[in-house]
C-alpha positions in Angstrom: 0.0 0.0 0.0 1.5 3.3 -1.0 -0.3 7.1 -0.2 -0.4 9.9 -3.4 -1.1 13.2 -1.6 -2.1 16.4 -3.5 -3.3 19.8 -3.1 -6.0 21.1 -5.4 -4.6 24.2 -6.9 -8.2 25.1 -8.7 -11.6 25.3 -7.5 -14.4 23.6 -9.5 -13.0 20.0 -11.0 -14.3 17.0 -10.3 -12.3 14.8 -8.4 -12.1 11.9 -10.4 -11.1 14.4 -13.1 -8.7 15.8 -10.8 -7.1 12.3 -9.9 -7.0 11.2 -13.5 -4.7 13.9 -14.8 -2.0 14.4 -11.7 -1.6 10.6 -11.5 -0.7 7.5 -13.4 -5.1 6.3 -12.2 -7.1 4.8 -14.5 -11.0 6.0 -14.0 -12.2 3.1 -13.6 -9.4 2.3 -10.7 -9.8 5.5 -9.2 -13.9 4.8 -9.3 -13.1 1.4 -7.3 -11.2 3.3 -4.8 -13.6 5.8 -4.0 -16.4 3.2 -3.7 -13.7 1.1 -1.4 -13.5 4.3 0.6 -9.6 4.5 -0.3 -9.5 8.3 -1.3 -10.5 11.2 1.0 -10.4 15.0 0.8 -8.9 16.9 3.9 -9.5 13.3 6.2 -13.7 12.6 4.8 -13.9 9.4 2.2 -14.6 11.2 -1.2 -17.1 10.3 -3.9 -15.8 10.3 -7.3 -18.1 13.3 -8.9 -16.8 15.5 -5.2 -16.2 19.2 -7.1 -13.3 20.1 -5.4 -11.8 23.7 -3.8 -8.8 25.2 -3.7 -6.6 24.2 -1.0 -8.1 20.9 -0.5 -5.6 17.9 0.4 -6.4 14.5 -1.3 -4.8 11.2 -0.1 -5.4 8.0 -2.2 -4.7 4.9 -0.6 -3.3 2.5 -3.6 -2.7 -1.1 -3.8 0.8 -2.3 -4.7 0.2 -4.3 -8.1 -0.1 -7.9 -7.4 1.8 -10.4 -9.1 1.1 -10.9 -11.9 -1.5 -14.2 -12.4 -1.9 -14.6 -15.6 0.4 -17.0 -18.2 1.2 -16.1 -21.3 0.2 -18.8 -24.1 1.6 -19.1 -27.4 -1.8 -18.2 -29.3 -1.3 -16.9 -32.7 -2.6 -13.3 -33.4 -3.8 -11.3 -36.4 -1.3 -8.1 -36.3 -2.9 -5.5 -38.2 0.2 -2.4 -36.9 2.6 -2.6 -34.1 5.0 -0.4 -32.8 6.8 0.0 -29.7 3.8 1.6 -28.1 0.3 0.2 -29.5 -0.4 -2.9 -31.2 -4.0 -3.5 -33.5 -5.3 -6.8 -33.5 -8.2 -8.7 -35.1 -9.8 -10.5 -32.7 -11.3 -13.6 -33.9 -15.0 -14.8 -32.6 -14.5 -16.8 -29.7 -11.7 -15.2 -28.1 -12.7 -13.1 -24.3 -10.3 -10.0 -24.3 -9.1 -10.4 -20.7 -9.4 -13.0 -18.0 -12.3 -12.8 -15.6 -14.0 -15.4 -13.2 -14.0 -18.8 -14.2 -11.9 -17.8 -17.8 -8.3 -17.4 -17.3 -6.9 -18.6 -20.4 -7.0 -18.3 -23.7 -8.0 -14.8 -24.0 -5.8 -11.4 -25.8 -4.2 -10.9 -22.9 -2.3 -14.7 -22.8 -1.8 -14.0 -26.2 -0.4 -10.5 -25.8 1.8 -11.8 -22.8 3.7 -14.1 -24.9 3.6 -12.2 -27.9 4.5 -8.4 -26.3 7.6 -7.6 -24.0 6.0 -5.4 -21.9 2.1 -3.9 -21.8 0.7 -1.1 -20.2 -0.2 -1.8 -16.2 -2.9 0.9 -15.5 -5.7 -1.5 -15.2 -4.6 -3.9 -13.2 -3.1 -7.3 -13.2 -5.6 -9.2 -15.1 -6.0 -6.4 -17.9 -2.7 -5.4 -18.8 -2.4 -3.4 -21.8 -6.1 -3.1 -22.0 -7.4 -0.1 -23.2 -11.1 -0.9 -24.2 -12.6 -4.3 -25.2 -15.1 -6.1 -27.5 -17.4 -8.6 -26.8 -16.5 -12.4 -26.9 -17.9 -13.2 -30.5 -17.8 -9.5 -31.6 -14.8 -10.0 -33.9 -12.4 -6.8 -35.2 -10.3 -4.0 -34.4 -8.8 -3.9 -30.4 -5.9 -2.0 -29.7 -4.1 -2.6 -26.9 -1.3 -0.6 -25.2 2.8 -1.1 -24.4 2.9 1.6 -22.0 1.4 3.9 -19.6 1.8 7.1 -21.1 0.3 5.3 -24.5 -2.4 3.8 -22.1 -3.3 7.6 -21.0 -3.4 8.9 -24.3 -5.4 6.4 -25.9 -7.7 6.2 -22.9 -8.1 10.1 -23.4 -8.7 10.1 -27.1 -11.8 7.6 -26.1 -13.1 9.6 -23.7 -13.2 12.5 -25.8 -14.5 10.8 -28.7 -11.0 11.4 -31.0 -10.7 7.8 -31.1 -13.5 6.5 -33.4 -14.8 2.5 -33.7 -17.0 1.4 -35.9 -19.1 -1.3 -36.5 -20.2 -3.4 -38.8 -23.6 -5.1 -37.6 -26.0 -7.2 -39.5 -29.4 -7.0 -37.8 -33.0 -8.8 -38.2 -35.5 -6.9 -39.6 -35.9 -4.6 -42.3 -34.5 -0.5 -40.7 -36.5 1.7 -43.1 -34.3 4.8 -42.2 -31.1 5.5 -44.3 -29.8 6.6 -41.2 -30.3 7.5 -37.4 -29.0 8.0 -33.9 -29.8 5.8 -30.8 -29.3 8.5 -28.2 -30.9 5.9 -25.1 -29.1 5.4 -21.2 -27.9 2.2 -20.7 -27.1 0.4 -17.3 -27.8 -2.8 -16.0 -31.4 -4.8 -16.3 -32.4 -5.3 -12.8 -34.2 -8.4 -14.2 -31.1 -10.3 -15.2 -28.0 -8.7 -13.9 -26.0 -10.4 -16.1 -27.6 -8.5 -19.4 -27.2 -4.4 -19.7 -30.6 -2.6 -20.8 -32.2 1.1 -21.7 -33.1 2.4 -18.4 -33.6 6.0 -16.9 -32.0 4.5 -13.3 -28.6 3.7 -12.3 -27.4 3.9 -16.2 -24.7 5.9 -18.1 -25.7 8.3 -21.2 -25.0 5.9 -24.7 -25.6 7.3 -28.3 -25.2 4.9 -31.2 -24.7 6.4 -34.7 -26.1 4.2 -37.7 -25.5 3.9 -41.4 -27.6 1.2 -43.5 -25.3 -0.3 -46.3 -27.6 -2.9 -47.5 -31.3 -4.1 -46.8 -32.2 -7.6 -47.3 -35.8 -9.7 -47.3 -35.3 -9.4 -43.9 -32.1 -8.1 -42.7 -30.2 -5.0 -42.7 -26.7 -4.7 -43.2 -25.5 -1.3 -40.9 -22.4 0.7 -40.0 -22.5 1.7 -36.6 -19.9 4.3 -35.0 -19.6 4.6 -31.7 -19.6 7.8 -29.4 -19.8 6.2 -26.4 -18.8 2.7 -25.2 -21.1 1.0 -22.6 -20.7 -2.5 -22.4 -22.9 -4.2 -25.2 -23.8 -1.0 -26.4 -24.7 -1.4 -30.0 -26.3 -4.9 -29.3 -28.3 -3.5 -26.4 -29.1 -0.4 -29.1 -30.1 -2.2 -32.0 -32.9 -4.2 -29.5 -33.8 -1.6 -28.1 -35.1 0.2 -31.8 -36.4 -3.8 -32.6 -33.8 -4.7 -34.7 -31.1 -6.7 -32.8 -28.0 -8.0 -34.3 -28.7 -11.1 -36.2 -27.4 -13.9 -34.1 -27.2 -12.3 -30.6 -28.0 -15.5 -28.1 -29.0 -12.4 -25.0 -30.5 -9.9 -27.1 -32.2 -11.3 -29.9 -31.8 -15.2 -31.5 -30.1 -17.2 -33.0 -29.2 -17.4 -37.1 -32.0 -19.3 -38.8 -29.7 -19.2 -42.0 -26.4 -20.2 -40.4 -24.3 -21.3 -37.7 -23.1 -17.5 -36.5 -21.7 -18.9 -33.2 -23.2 -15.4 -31.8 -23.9 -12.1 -33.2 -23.0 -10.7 -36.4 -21.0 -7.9 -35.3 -17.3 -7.4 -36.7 -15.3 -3.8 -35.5 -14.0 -3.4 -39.0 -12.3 -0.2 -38.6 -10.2 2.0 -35.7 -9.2 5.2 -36.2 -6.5 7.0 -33.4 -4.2 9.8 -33.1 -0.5 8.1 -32.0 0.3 8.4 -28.7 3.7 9.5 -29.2 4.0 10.8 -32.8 0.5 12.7 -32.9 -0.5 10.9 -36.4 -3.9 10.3 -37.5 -4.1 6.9 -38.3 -6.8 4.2 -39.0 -6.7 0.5 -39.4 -9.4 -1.9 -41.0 -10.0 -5.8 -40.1 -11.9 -7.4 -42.8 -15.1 -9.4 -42.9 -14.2 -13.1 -40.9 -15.1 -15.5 -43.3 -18.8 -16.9 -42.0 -20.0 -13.1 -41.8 -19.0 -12.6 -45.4 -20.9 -16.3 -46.2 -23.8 -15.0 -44.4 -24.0 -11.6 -46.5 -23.5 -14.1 -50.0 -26.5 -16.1 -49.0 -28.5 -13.5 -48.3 -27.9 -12.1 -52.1 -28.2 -15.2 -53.9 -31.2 -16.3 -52.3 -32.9 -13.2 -51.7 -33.6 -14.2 -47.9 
């Protein structure tokens, strides 16, 4: 356990805020060590949205890093760009980004272990180099980071919506706009804890943009960018406007016209600014090869 004491030198920011840019934090760590009671402003435990005066003293209680617990495996990757601070990878269906309970190998991070000298280690043990995720059988674009200061950039350019994802999702049902915005909170279904949902309570703000690129019998074929990035966002989205992804075994059903092995949702391109040289770039995973089959059948045969 280690103590980072500071002294706010401008009235009005948010603590959180505050925390983020004077220290190495993630948000989401500093949110777990406010809720854990860990951080507290001149000697009183803190909440994370605290607006903060000048003068005040803040002391955050921080773990040391455990050891790290997870092996690194010798599972091949699909390099789209590497360099000594990021690295793009096209995530194949299947494959969970990170360990969690009850799955502690076989996911990016094993891979990236073996396959990377050194990742980032702002969020933790268990997510190192983990910047932002996708879904289990979401395929496409993940970067992930070598650093911290690469970590902090990237993690920046997401919050303020520089760095753009988007999303190619098939969906069931024909979408009669060209085009539209989901603009609809999402937190966590107090039904089924396990599944996020549209809901005014206890949810985060979540806007989905959408393109249509094809229409079918009865499908659409959309591009979907990203402004935000709640978990399950465009699959909780696309239900919520009765059209779910095509395939989706929580939010809609399964694929009467193939074996999808889940939804039909590939992040086929990432665009960033570099961390270190500050050059717009943008990288493109194409079409895995049973989302492509699925778009041929639904030409030839019209379904």
């Amino acid at each position: 356990m280690h103590e980072l004491t500071l002294t706010v030198e401008q009235a009005g920011i948010r603590l959180d805020r505050y925390l983020a840019d004077h220290t190495d934090l993630s948000r989401s760590r500093i949110q777990t060590l406010c809720e854990q009671g860990a951080v507290t402003v001149n000697g009183k435990p803190a909440k994370r949205s605290l607006k903060l005066a000048e003068g005040d003293v803040i002391i955050a209680e921080v773990p040391e890093d455990e050891p790290l617990d997870v092996k690194a495996e010798n599972i091949p990757l699909d390099i789209l760009y590497e360099d000594s601070d990021i690295i793009v990878i096209n995530k194949p269906k299947g494959m969970v980004v990170h360990p969690a309970a009850g799955v502690y190998t076989g996911t990016l991070v094993n891979a990236l272990l073996f396959h990377c000298k050194d990742l980032s280690g702002i969020n933790g043990v268990l997510r190192p180099g983990i910047v932002h995720r996708i879904d289990k059988d979401t395929t496409g674009c993940i970067v992930a980071c070598k650093n911290d200061q690469a970590h902090r950039e990237i993690a920046r350019q997401l919050e303020t919506k520089t760095c753009h994802r988007e999303y190619l999702a098939l969906c069931d049902g024909v979408i009669e706009h060209d085009e539209g915005t989901i603009d609809a909170p999402i937190g966590r279904d107090p039904r089924d804890r396990k599944k996020m949902t549209v809901i005014e309570t206890n949810s985060k703000e979540a806007r989905t943009h959408f393109t249509v690129q094809e229409r079918f019998r009865a499908h659409t074929l959309t591009d979907c960018r990203l402004e935000t990035g709640r978990t399950h966002q465009i699959r909780v989205h696309m239900k919520f406007i009765h059209h779910p992804v095509t395939g989706d075994p929580v939010y809609g059903s399964p694929c009467r016209i193939l074996d999808t092995q889940g939804q039909a949702l590939h992040a086929y391109r990432l665009s960033l600014v570099h961390p270190r040289t500050g050059e717009p770039m943008s990288f493109e995973a194409p079409l895995p090869e049973y989302f492509t089959q699925l778009l041929e059948l639904l030409r030839e045969n019209e379904l």
